[in-house]
VOKOLLO-872659 format. One record per residue (C-alpha): residue in one letter; x, z, y. Coordinates in steps of 0.1 Angstrom, whole numbers, padded with zeros to 4 digits, always signed. Last residue first. Layout:
aXZY
...
//
This chain:
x-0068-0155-0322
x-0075-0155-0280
x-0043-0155-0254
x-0051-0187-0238
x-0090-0190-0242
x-0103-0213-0267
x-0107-0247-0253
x-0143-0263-0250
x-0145-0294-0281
x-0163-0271-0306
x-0190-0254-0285
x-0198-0227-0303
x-0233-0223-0315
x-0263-0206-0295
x-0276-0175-0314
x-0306-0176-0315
x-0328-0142-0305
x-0345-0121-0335
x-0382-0127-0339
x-0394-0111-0363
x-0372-0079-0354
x-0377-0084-0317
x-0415-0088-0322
x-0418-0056-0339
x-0397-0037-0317
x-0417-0047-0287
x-0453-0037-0305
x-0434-0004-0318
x-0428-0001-0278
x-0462-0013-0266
x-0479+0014-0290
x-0456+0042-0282
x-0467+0033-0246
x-0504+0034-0256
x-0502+0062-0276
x-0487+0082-0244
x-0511+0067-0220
x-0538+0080-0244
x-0519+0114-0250
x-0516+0121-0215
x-0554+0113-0202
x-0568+0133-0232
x-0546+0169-0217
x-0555+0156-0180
x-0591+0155-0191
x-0586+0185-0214
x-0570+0209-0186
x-0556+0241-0212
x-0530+0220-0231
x-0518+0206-0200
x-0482+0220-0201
x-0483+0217-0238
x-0486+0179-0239
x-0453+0173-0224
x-0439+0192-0256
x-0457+0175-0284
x-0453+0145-0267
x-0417+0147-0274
x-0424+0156-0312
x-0443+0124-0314
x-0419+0101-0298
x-0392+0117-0318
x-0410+0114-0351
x-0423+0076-0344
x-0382+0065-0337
x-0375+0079-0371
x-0403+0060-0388
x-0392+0031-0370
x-0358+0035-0378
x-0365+0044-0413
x-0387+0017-0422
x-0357-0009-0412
x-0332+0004-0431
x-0354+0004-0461
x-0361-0031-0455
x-0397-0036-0454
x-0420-0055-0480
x-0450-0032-0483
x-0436-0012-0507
x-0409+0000-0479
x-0437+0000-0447
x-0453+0030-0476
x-0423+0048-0481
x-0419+0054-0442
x-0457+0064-0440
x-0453+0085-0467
x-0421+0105-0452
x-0437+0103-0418
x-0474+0119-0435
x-0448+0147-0457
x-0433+0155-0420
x-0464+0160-0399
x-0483+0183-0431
x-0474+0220-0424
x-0464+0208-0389
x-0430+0231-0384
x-0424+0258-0361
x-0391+0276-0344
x-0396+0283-0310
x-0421+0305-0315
x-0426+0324-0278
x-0464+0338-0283
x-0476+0303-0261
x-0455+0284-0284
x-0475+0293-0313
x-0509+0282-0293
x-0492+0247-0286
x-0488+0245-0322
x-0516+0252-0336
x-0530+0229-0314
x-0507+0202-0327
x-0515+0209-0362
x-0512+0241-0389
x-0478+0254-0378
x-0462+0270-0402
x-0439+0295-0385
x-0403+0309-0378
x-0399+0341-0362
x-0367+0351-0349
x-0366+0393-0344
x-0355+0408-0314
x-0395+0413-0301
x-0402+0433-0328
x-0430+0450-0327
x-0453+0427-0301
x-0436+0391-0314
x-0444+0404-0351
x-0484+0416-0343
x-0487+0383-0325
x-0469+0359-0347
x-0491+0378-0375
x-0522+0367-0358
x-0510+0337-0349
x-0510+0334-0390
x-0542+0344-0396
x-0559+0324-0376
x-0543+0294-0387
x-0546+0301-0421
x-0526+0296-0450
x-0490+0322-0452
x-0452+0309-0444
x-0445+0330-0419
x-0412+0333-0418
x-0392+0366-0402
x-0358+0364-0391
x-0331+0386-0383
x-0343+0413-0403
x-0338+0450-0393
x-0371+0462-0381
x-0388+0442-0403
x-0372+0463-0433
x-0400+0454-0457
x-0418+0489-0448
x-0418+0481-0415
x-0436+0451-0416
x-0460+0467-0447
x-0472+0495-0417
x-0476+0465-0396
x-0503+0448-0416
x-0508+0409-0414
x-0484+0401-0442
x-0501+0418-0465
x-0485+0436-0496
x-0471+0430-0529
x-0436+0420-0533
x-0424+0387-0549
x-0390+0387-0574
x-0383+0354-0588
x-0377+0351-0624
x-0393+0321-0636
x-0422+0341-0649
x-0425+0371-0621
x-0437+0334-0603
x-0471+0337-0624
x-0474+0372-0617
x-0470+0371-0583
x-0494+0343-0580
x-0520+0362-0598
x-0517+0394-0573
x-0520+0371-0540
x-0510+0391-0508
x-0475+0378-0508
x-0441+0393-0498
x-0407+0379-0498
x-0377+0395-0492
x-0345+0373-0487
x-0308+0381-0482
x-0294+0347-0469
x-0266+0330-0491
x-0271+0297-0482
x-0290+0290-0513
x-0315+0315-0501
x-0324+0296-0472
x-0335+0265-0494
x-0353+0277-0517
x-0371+0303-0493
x-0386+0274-0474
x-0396+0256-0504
x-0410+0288-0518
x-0430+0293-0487
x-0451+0259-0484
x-0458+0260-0521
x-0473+0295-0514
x-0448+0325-0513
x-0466+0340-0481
x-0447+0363-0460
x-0410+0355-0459
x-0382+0380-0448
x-0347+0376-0438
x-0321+0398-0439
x-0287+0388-0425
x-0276+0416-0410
x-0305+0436-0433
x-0288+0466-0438
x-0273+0454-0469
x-0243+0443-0449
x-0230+0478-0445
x-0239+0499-0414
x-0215+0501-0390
x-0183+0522-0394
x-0167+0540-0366
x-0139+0523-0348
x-0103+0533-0349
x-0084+0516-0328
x-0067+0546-0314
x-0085+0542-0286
x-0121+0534-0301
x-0112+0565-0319
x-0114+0589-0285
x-0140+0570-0272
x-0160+0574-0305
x-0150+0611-0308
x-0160+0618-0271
x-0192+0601-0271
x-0198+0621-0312
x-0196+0649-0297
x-0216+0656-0264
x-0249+0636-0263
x-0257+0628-0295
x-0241+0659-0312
x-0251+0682-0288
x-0292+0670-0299
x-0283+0672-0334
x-0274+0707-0325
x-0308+0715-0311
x-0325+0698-0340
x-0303+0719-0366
x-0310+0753-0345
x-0350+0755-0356
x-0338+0750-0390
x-0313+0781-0388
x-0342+0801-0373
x-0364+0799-0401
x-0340+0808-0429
x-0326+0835-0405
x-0365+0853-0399
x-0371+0847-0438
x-0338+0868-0441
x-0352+0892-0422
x-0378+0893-0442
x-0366+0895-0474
x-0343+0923-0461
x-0369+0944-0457
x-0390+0940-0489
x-0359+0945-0512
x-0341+0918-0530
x-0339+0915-0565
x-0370+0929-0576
x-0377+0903-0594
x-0409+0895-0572
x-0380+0899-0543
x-0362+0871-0560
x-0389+0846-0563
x-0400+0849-0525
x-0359+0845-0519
x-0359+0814-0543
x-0392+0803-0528
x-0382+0808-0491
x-0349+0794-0500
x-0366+0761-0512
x-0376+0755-0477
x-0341+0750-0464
x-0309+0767-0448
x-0295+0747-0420
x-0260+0730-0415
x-0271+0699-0438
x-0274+0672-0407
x-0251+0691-0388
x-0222+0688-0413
x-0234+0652-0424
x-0228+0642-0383
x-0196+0656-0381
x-0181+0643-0412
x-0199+0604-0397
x-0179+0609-0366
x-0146+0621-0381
x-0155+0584-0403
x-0156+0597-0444
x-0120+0600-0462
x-0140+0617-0490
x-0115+0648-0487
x-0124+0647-0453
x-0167+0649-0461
x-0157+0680-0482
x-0140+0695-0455
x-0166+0692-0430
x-0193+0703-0458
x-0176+0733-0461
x-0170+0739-0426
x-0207+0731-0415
x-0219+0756-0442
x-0198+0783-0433
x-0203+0780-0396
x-0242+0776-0401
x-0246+0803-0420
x-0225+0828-0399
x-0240+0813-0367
x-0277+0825-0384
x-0263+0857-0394
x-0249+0866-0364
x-0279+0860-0346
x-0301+0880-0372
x-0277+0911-0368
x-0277+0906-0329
x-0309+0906-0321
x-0319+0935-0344
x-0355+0947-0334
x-0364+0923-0310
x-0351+0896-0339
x-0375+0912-0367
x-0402+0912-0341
x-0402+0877-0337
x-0409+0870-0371
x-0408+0835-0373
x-0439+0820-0399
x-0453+0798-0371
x-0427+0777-0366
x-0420+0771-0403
x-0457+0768-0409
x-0454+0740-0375
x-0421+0725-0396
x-0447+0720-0426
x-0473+0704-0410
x-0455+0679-0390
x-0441+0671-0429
x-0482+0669-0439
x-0488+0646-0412
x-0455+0621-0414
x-0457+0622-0451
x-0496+0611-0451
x-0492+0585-0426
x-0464+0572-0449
x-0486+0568-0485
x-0500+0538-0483
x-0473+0517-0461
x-0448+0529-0496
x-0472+0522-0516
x-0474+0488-0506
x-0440+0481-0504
x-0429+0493-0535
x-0457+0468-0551
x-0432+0441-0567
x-0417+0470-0582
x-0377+0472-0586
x-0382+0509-0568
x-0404+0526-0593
x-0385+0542-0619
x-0366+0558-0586
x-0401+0568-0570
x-0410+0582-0602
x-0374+0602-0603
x-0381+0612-0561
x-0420+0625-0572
x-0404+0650-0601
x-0378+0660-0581
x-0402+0672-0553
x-0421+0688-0579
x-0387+0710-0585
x-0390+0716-0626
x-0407+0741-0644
x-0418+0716-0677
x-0452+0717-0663
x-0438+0717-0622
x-0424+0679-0632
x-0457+0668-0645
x-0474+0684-0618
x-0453+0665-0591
x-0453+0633-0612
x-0489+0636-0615
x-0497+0642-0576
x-0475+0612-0566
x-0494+0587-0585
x-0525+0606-0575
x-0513+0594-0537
x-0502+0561-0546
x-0539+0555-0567
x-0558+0568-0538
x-0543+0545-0513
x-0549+0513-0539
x-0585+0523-0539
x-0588+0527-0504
x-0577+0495-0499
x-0598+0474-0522
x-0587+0437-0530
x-0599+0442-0569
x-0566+0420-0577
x-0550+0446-0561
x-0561+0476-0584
x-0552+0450-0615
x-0517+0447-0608
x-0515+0485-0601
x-0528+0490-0632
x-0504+0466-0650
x-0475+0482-0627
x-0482+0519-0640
x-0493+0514-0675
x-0467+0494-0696
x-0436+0498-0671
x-0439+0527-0655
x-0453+0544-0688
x-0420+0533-0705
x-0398+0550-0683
x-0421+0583-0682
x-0416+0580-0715
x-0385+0584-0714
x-0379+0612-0692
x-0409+0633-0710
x-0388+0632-0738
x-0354+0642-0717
x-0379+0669-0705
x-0391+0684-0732
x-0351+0684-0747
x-0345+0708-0719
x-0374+0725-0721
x-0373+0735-0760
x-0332+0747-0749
x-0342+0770-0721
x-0372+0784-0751
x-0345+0789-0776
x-0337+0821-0766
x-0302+0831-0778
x-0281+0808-0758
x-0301+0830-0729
x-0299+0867-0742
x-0256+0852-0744
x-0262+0842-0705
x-0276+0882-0695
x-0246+0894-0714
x-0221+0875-0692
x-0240+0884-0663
x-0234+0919-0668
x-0197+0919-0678
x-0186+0896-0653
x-0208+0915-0623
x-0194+0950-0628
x-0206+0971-0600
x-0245+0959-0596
x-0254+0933-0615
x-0295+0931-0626
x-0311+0911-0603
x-0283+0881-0618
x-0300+0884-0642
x-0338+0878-0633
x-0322+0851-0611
x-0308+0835-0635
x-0337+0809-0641
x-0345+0808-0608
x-0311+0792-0596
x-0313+0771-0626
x-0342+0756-0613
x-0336+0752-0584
x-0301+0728-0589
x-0318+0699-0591
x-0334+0695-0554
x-0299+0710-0546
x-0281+0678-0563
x-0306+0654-0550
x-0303+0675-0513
x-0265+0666-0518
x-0264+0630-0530
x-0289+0624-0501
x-0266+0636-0476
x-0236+0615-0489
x-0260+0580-0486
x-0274+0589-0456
x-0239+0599-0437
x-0220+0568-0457
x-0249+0543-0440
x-0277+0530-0466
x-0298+0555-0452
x-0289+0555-0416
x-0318+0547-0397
x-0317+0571-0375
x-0357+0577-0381
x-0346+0581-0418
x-0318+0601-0414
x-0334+0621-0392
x-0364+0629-0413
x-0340+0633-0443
x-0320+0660-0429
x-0355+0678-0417
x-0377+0676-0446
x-0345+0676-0473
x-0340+0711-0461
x-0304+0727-0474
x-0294+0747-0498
x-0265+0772-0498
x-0290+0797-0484
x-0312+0803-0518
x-0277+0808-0537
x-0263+0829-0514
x-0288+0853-0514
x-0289+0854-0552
x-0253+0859-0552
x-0252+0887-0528
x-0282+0900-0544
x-0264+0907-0576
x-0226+0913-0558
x-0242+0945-0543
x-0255+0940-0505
x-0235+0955-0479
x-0224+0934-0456
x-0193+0924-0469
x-0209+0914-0499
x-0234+0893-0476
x-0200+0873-0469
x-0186+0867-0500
x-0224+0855-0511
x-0222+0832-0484
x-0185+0818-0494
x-0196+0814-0531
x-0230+0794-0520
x-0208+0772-0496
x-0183+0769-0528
x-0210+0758-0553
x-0233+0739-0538
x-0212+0717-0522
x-0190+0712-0547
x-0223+0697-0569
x-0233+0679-0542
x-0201+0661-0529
x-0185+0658-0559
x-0210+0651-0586
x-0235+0634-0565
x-0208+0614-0545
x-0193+0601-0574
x-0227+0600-0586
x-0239+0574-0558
x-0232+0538-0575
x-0252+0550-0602
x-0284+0561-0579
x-0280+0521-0566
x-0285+0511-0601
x-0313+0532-0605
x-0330+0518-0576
x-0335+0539-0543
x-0356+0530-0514
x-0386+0539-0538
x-0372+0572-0548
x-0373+0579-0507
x-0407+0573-0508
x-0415+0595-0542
x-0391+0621-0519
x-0412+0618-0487
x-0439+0630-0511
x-0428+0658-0524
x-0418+0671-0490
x-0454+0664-0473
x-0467+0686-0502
x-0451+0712-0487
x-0478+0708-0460
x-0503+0726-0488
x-0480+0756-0490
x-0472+0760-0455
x-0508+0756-0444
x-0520+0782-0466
x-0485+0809-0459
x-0489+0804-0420
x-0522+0823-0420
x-0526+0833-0382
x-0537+0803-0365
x-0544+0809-0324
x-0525+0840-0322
x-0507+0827-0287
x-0474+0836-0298
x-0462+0860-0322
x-0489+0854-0351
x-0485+0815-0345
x-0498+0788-0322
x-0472+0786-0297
x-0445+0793-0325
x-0458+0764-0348
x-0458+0737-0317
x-0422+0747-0309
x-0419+0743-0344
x-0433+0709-0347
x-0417+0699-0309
x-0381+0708-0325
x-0388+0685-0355
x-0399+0656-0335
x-0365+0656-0315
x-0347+0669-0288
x-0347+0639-0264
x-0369+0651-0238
x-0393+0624-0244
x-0393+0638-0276
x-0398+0671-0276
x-0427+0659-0250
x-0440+0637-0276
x-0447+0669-0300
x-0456+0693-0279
x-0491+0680-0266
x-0505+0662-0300
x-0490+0688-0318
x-0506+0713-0298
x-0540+0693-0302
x-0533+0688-0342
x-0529+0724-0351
x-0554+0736-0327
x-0581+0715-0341
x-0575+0719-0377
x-0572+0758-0370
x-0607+0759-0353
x-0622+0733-0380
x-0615+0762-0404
x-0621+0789-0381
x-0659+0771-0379
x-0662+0767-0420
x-0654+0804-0423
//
């Protein structure tokens, strides 16, 4: 048992491995190569891993917790700004493109019961694949990202009462009014709906207060104790017990995990659970499409090709339209309508649990649950395919068309990061630096690797996020990607070329501006193409220096010229002296002749200013010019 175990582990990650990049080197998409990956693998293909139920269910884990990272992204204030498009979008989603299904499984055949049910479960959409474009689009903060996540929030919600009436709803056959109508008074009488409800408003609460007594203190203390793996295990049973918390009072775990991520986001340590916990999203999400892959009956399409094709178009066309039309009423970019509509033109994972739920109701029969498994399956398989189309057919010809009309599409909105600049290291050297650029009006985001110092500048109100500055998987998760500068503001020379490095190799686009330790630091920044880097202590020794000449008995004026005229001789042999850097007889033999020169010229300068020339006096009995005053 051990050896299939391994067996399936290993074939899982080798034809991921394989598929994977070549899905997306051919410009279809991650997702495609998962389920490409899933069908090579699966019952119907090469029969490699047979059980796609296990690994489905432990790779939907991979949903819950790209919803806690989402959460993160998301502050509550942020989640305010969005329930125009929560309540209208989402919540007229949901209920005319679950309408219009039902409508059309009526048609079919199915009494108005299933119909409903079956609607229901396809209305929704997957949050694994949407949100997995979104975010490697980029386009969270965009109208698209913003509108689709307002749906799959309202969906997310919307579960549980889909399986709480799905017991009734198993029950109408011919007059659906009158049936369901009874089945909602058994409800108001059963006090247990009403218990939950007000179980989870408490739970709500104090889930609040636990994020903000217990959660940050012992995150605080987990960082002071500098151990990775311990701050790893704490995000992911962070996640775990707001999923089970959720699932106790029968609510969507992936809910759950999004509200802790949301209670979550204004924490100086979003950061680092969000580089903590992304390997394990991208895995178990790769997971899941490969179960979805894997779980296509091909058989079911042999047997009625056209039933299961016109059922996936069917879905699609009715959800695309609705959402189409929605995104017009919201007077969204044609581009950006186009782009939601595909995004959310799928059915999702939470129909194979409603569906799964139904047919343990007795709702829907054996047969048809597994055809419809077949549609569920093949409608996500189609989204990356028509994502595909819609980079390289639609939206060219809508943005031509518009950039005619002079209509151009919207960009991303200043929080983006257009002018986003992050500082690592909030030392004394870094808050100066931050000071300053912040009072121009410059977005800042500053990280530190120092627990106690956080704390102590929590104090005076400034914000500092946890994390290290030398980690990638933190880069990205501050929005390196879209800053237009980086500081690197940290101790250590080491430590910060290493950074420089890491930055200059990922991010090429971005400035980086650097403490530079001394003139060899220096030289070895220039080398990774800084062009922006400051002597930590060059400036403060001039400054003293300048002072010092003053107490001594030198006019002020005086002391700053000289001082002045020291700085650019400096900072110009700064720059003849890097050539050489690597020859140190040619390297000693340049700064000698150039101390001696400054030498001889603050010598000269001296001697003129002690020494001033006389002025001869005028000679009294020459004429003045003709024409002079």
């Amino acid at each position: 048992m051990e050896v299939n175990f391994l067996l399936a582990i290993f074939v899982l990650l080798t034809a991921s491995v394989l598929l994977v990049p070549l899905a997306k080197w051919a410009g279809l998409g991650t997702v495609l190569g998962y389920l490409a990956a899933g069908i090579l693998i699966g019952p119907y293909g090469l029969s490699l891993v047979s059980d796609s139920e296990v690994i489905r269910s432990v790779s939907e884990f991979g949903i819950v917790m790209m919803l806690f990272l989402i959460g993160l992204e998301v502050e509550a204030r942020e989640l305010w700004r969005m329930r125009n498009h929560l309540l209208g979008l989402g919540m007229t989603q949901m209920v005319v493109t679950s309408g219009l299904i039902a409508v059309v499984f009526h048609f079919l055949g199915f009494s108005w019961g299933p119909a409903v049910i079956i609607g229901l479960a396809l209305a929704m959409s997957s949050t694994a694949i949407a949100m997995q474009t979104v975010t490697q689009r980029a386009i969270s903060r965009t109208d698209t990202g913003r509108a689709t996540l307002s749906i799959l929030l309202v969906q997310d919600v919307a579960v549980i009462p889909i399986l709480a009436v799905i017991p009734l709803m198993a029950t109408v056959s011919t007059n659906p009014v009158e049936q369901l109508g009874e089945g909602v008074l058994d409800v108001v009488d059963n006090p247990i709906g009403w218990r939950i409800a007000i179980g989870l408003v408490i739970a709500f609460v104090l889930a609040i207060i636990a994020s903000r007594y217990v959660v940050r203190p012992a995150m605080s203390w987990i960082a002071r104790s500098k151990v990775p793996e311990a701050f790893t295990a704490f995000a992911l049973a962070l996640v775990v017990g707001a999923a089970l918390v959720a699932e106790s009072f029968h609510v969507s775990p992936a809910l759950g995990a999004f509200l802790a991520g949301v209670l979550l986001a204004e924490s100086e340590y979003r950061h680092e659970l969000e580089s903590n916990l992304e390997p394990f999203k991208g895995l178990l999400l790769g997971l899941f499409f490969i179960s979805v892959g894997m779980s296509i009956a091909f058989s079911v399409v042999i047997e009625n090709p056209m039933l299961v094709l016109g059922l996936v178009v069917a879905i699609i066309a009715v959800k695309m339209a609705v959402l189409f039309a929605l995104a017009t009423l919201f007077r969204m970019h044609v581009a950006e309508r186009l782009l939601l509509a595909v995004l959310l033109s799928q059915a999702g994972e939470f129909a194979f649990v409603v569906l799964q739920f139904a047919r343990r109701a007795n709702g829907i029969p054996s047969d048809d649950l597994e055809l419809l498994t077949v549609v569920v399956a093949l409608s996500m398989a189609v989204t990356p395919l028509l994502v595909f189309l819609f980079d390289r057919l639609w939206a060219p010809r809508l943005n031509r068309h518009n950039v005619v009309q002079g209509d151009q599409p919207p960009g991303p909105t200043d929080e983006d990061g257009t002018d986003k600049v992050i500082v690592l290291g909030y030392g004394r050297f870094g808050q100066i630096v931050t000071r300053l650029m912040r009072a121009q009006g410059f977005e800042m985001t500053l990280i530190d690797d120092d627990p106690a110092q956080i704390e102590l500048v929590k104090r005076f109100g400034v914000k500092v996020f946890y994390g290290d500055g030398a980690r990638l998987d933190i880069l990205r998760a501050a929005g390196a990607a879209e800053a237009r500068m980086i500081v690197i503001a940290v101790a250590g020379g080491d430590r910060i070329l290493q950074i420089a490095a890491l930055i200059r190799r990922n991010f090429p686009h971005v400035i980086i501006a650097a403490r530079a330790v001394d003139r060899s630091h220096a030289h070895n920044l220039m080398a990774l193409g800084v062009e922006v880097f400051e002597r930590e202590t060059f400036h403060a020794a001039i400054r003293l220096g300048e002072r010092a000449l003053v107490a001594l008995g030198k006019p002020a004026h005086e002391a700053r010229r000289v001082s002045a005229a020291f700085e650019t001789h400096d900072v110009q042999m700064l720059t003849d002296s890097y050539d050489v850097r690597h020859d140190q007889a040619a390297y000693v033999g340049l700064v000698r002749r150039s101390t001696e020169l400054l030498d001889e010229v603050m010598r000269a300068d001296r001697e003129r200013t002690d020494h001033p020339p006389e002025e001869s006096p005028p000679d009294i009995d020459k004429p003045a010019k003709e024409g002079s005053d």
